[in-house]
N, C-alpha and C positions, 0 to 999 in steps of 0.2 A: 536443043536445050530448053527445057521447058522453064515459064517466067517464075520466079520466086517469090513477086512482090505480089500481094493481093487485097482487098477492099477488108476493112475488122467487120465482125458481126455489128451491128446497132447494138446490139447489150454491152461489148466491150466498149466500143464510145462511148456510151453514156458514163460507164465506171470509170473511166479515165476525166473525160470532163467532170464526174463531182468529187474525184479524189482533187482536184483543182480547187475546187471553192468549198468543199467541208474537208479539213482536214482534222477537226478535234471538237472536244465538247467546243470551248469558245468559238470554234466557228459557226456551229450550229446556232448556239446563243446570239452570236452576234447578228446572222443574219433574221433569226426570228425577230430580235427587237428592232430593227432598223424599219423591219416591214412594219409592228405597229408602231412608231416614230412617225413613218407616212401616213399610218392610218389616222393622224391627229390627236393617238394615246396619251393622255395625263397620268395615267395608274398604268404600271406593267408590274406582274408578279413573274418571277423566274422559277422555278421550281425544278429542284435536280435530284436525281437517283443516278451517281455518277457510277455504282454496282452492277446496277441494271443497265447501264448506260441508257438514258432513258429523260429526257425533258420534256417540261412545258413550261407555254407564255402565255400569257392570259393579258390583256390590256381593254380598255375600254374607249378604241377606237371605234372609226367609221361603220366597220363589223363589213361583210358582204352579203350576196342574194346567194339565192342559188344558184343559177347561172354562171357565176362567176366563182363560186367555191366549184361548180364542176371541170373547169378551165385552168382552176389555179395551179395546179400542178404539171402543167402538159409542160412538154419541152419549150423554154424560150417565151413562156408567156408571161405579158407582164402587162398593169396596166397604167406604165408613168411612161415609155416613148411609143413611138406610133412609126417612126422611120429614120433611116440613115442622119438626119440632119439633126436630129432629136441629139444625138451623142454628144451633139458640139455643143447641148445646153442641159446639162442634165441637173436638175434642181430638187431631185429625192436622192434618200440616201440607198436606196432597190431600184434597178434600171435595168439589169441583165434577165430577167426573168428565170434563171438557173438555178437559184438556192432551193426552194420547195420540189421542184422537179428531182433533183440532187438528192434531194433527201430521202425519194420515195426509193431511188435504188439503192439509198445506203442503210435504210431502215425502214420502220413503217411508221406511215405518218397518218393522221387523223387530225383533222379540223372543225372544230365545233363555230360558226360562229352567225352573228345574227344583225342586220343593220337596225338602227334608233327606232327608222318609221316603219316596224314588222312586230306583230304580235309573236313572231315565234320563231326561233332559228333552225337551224339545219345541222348536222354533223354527216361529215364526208368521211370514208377510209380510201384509202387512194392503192389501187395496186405497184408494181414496179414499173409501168409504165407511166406511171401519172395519173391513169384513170381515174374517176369515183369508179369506185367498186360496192362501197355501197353508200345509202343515202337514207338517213331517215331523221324526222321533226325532233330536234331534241330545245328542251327548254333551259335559256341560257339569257343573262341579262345582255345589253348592247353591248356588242364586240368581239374581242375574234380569243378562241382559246386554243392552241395548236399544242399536239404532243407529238414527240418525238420516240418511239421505241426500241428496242435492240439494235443499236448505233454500228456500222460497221460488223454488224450478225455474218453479213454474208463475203467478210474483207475482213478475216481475223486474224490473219497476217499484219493487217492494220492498225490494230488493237497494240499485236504486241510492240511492233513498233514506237507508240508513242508513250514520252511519259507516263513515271507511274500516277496513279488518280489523286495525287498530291498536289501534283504541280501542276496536272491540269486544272484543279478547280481552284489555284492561284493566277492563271489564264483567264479561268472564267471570270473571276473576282475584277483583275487587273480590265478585262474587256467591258465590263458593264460600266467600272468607273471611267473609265475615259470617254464611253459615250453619255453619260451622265452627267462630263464634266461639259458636254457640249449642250447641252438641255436641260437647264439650273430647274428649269417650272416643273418636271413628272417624279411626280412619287414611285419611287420603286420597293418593291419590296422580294427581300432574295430568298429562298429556303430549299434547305437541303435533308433529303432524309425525312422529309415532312415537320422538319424542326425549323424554325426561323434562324437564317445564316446571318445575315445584314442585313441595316436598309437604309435608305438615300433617301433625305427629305427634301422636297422641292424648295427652294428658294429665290428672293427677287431678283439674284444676284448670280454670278460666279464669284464676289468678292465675300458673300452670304454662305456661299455651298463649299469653300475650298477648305476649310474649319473639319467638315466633317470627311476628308480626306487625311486630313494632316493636323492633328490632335493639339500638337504645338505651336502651331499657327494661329494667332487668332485674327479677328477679322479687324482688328487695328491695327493689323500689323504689314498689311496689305492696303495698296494704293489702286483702285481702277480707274480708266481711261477708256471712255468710249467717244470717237471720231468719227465726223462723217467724212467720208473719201471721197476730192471731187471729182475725181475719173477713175475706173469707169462709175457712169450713173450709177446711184442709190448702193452705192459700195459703201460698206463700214465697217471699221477698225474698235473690238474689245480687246483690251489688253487689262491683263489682272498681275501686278508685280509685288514680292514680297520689299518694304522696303529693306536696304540696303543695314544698315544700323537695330535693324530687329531682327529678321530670320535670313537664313543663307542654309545650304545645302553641303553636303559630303561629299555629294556625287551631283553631274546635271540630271538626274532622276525627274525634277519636276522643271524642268523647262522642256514645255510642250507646245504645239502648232495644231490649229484646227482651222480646217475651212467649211463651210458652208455646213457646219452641224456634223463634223465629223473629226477626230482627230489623225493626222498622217505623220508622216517623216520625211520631214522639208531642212536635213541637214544646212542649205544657205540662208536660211530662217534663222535656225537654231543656234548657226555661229553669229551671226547677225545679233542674237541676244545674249550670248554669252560675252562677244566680244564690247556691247555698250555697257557692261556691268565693270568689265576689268577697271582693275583703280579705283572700285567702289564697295570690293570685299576684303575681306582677309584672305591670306595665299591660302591655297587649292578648296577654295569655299566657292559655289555656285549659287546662280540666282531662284529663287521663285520665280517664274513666270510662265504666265498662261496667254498664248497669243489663238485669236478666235479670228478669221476676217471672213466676212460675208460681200462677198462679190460677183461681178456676173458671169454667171456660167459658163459664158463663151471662151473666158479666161483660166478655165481649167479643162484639163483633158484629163479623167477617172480611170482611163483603160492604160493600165501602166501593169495593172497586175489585180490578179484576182480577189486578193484582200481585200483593193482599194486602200490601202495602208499608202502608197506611194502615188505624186500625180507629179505632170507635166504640168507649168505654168508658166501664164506667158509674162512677158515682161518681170522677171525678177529684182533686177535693180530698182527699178524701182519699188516694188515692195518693201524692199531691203531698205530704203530710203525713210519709207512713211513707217514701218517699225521704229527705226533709230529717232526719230521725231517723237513719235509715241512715247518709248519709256523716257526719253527726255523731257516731255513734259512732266510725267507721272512721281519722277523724282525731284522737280523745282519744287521748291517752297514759293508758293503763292495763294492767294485767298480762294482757290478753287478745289486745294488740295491737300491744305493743311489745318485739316482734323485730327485733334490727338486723343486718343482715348487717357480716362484717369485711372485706370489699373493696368496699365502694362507695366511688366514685371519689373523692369527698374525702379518704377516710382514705388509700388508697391513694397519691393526690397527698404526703397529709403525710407519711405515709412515708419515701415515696424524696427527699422535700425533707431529712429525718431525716439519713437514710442516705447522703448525698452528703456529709454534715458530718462524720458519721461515722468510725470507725478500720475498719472493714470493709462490705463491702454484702455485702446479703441479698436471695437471690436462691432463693426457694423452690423445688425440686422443682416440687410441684403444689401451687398454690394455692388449688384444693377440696380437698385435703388436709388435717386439723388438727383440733382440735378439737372433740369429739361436740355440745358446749355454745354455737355457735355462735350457734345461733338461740333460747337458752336466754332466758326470762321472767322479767321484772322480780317479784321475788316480791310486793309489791301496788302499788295505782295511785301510792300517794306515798313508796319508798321513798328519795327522792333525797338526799343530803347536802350540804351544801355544806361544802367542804372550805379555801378560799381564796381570794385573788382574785386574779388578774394582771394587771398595766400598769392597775389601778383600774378593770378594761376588760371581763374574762373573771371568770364565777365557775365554779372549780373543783369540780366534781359526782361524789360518786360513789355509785356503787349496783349492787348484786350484779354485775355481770356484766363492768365496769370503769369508765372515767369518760366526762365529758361535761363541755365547754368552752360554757356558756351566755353569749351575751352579754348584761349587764346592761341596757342599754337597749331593745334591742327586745324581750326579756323582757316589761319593764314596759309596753312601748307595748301589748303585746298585750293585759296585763290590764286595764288604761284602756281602752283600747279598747272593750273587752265591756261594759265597766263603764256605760262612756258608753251604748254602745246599746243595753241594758234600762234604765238609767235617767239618761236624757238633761235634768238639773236646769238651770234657769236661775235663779239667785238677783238680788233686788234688790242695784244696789250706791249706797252712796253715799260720799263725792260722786259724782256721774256722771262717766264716763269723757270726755274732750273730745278729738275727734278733727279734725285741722282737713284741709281742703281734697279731702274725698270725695268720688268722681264720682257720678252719679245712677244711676251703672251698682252701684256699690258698695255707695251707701247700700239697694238694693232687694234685694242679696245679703243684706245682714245682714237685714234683713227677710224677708227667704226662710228663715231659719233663727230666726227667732221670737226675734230680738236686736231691747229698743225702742228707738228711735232716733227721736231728735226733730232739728230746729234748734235752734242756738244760738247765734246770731250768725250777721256775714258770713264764708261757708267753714268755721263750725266747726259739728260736729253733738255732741250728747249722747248717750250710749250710759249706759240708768239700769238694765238686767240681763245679765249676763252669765254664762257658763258656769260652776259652780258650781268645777270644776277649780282656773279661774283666779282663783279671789280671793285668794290669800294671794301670787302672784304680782305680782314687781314689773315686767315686761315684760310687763304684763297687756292696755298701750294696744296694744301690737308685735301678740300673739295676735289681737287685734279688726281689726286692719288686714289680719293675713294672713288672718284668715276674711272678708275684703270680698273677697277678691280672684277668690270665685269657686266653684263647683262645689254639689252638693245635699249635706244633713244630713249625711250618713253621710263625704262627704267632710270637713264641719267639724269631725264627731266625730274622724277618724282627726289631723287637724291641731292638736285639744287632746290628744289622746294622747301626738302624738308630744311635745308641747312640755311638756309634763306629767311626760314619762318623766323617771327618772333618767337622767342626762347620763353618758354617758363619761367618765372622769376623776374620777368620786365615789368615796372610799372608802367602803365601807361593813364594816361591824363582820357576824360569821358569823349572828349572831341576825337582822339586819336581810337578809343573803343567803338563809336557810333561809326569812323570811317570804314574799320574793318567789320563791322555788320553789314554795313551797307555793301560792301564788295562781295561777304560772303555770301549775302542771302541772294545776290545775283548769278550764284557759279551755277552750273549745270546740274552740278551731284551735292546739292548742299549736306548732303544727310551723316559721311563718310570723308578720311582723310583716306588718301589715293592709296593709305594700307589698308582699309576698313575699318577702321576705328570708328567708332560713332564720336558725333563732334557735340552733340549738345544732349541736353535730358531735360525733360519738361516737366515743369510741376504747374498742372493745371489748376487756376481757381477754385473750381469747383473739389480738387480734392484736397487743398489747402481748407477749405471751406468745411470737409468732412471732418479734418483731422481736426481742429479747431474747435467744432462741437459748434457749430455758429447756426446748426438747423436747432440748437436746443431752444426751449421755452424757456426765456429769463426767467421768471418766478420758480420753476422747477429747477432748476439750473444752481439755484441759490437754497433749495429746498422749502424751499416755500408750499 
């Protein structure tokens, strides 16, 4: 019997390894830009003929010689690792040398490009093997311009397979901004069809760039944190959070993870930040957040899969650790962190609610205009005052920079709150609490949260420990019936908080208002009661100062 198994031609490996790593416009794109990323690109132009299936990238990188444009292409060249041990430190986002090679069997590629200190550059056409096939002085400023031609020409079975050119050039879109989101500094510019599609303006920031992602976000609406990490060395922590009390999400769409300038899918990340937000939204609302961590390479391993979309990392918990620290700073109220812009949309609401009541409206010039003090800092974490209270309802706050409208109850629920969940007491009580006619569904809730519950007769049960909260409480049977009614611990903790809190409608005396500032500006999530309510609303000096007319010219003021 003769053997059946046999060695593939070279040309089918190769078609098999780049259906691996290009399998669509976006992968093409992606891989183009990542290469000028290495090259130390600040400007990348994209430029697509998704008809023709057909790109270019143009950037104003290191550029190369010739020598090295004739090499760029061959199988497996690359010039960021040098050997085996190189894998365990890979600090580019191009390490495989497969993408340009890939390309030449899945299209035709041509490379135009020319390094800073050369008067002239080069343009390569590369055959299916990689080769320069040909070579001639083309005149091109510093940098590398590479196009891409009839994309899967000769894999048109490929073609039909993928999305229609709709949804791929929502790939594409989706692929540039997520490496964009990782390199706030490069101007991008995108065009399709030789028309201008998008573009992405470099900024100082991620908390500067995330604006022009997300239309309704504005950049005061968001809190950044950047950490240095003390193991491993020159390890550091960006993190960009929507606050809690301004923007929230539908979906977790925009809770993302990137490492070393690249974004992946780090699912114990991901829950890692979704789970430090719970109790600080409204139900099924997700958070903003953009987690970035720059660490050393040896601590990640990139070969998980060909995307690079997925990696291996070591030490997880603890990451998982120094994240939860991270947005836990990012949402304290302290002098490091509490910048409040004077047009976010509430204050601006109250305003013109103001101003309709009003003997004149006010209608600014320009509304970035005003103020040098705007984003001016609380001079330390607890300088709040409390100044009054209205409708029994609001306590009136002020602190360097003007006031804040704290409502008392969700205030307090929040510090209950915390309170409960570091130290969740169950005290004996007696007499025992008598509850009568609990379903079996009910009675196993309160047992689910370590409440002991006996029989006591027919339809009534005994409840002999209860929430330490609720014992000087005279609706204290009411609390045990609505903690039967359902959900885990953390839900019962928020239900003795809430019932716990001072009620709306309590007077309280300034001494008793300054104590519960002072506990609440201490809580972790000062921003949110554990439903997401927003707990305060700020009316800054400076736009107290607008409204007011106080930049006017007395003498003109008075018509003089």
């Amino acid at each position: 019997m003769t053997s059946t198994i046999h060695a593939l031609p070279t040309e089918v490996v190769y078609l098999i390894t780049a259906g691996e790593v290009i399998d669509s416009l976006a992968a093409v794109v992606r891989e183009l830009v990542e290469n000028s990323l290495d090259a130390g690109a600040t400007r990348i132009v994209v430029s697509l003929w998704p008809q023709q299936w057909r790109i270019t990238v143009a950037d104003n990188g290191c550029g190369m010689n010739l020598e090295d444009l004739e090499k760029a292409a061959t199988t497996h060249s690359t010039s960021k690792i040098y050997s085996s041990a190189d894998l365990w430190k890979i600090s580019s986002l191009g390490f495989r040398g497969e993408a340009l090679h890939s390309l030449t069997n899945l299209a035709s590629l041509e490379i135009l490009s020319r390094p800073a200190n050369e008067n002239f550059g080069w343009r390569v056409t590369y055959s299916e093997a990689g080769k320069a096939e040909r070579v001639e002085i083309a005149a091109i400023a510093p940098g590398t311009v590479v196009t891409v031609s009839n994309l899967f020409a000769n894999c048109p079975a490929r073609r039909q397979g993928l999305p229609a050119l709709a949804q791929q050039m929502k790939a594409v879109q989706a692929t540039i901004q997520q490496i964009a989101l990782c390199h706030p500094h490069v101007n991008w510019q995108i065009r399709q069809n030789d028309r201008e599609w998008f573009a992405i303006y470099p900024a100082t920031s991620l908390k500067q760039l995330l604006p022009q992602f997300i239309p309704q976000v504005k950049a005061a609406d968001l809190q950044e944190v950047k950490l240095a990490i003390p193991q491993p060395e020159n390890s550091e922590l960006l993190l960009v959070v929507g606050l809690p009390d301004r923007c929230h999400r539908h979906r977790p769409d925009w809770v993302r993870v990137a490492f070393n300038g690249r974004m992946v899918k780090s699912p114990e990340l991901e829950q890692t930040i979704l789970t430090a937000f719970h109790r600080t939204l409204p139900r099924d609302r997700y958070p903003v957040c953009l987690l970035h961590l720059l660490i050393a390479p040896d601590q990640i391993n990139w070969n998980r899969n060909p995307a690079k979309t997925e990696i291996y990392l070591n030490e997880v918990t603890y990451w998982q650790e120094q994240v939860n620290q991270a947005i836990e700073q990012a949402l304290r109220l302290s002098s490091a962190n509490i910048k409040e812009s004077v047009h976010i949309s509430r204050v601006s609401k109250l305003l013109k609610a103001a101003e309709a009541k009003g003997g004149y409206n006010f209608h600014p010039k320009n509304p970035g205009e005003g103020d040098n003090n705007q984003n001016a800092e609380i001079s330390n974490p607890y300088s709040l005052k409390a100044v009054a209270q209205v409708s029994n309802t609001y306590i009136v706050v002020e602190h360097p920079q003007g006031l804040w409208l704290v409502e008392q109850h969700i205030a307090h629920e929040r510090v209950l709150y915390e309170q409960l969940c570091d130290d969740w007491q169950l005290i004996p009580v007696e007499p025992a609490i008598i509850l009568y006619q609990l379903s079996p569904k009910q009675v196993a809730q309160l047992q689910r949260i370590n409440l002991d519950i006996e029989p006591f007769g027919e339809q009534l049960w005994a409840v002999r420990n209860i929430p330490a909260m609720l014992q000087h409480r005279e609706d204290c049977a009411d609390a045990i019936l609505e903690l039967s009614l359902g959900g885990d611990l953390q839900t019962a903790q928020v239900a003795v908080a809430c019932r716990s809190a001072i009620r709306n409608g309590t007077p309280m005396s300034l001494p008793e208002m300054q104590t519960l500032l002072d506990q609440w500006q201490r809580t972790r999530n000062p921003r949110t009661c554990p439903h997401g309510r927003p707990i305060y609303l700020s009316l800054e000096e400076s736009a107290l100062a607008r409204f007011f007319r106080r930049n006017w010219v007395i003498g003109k003021s008075h018509g003089i």
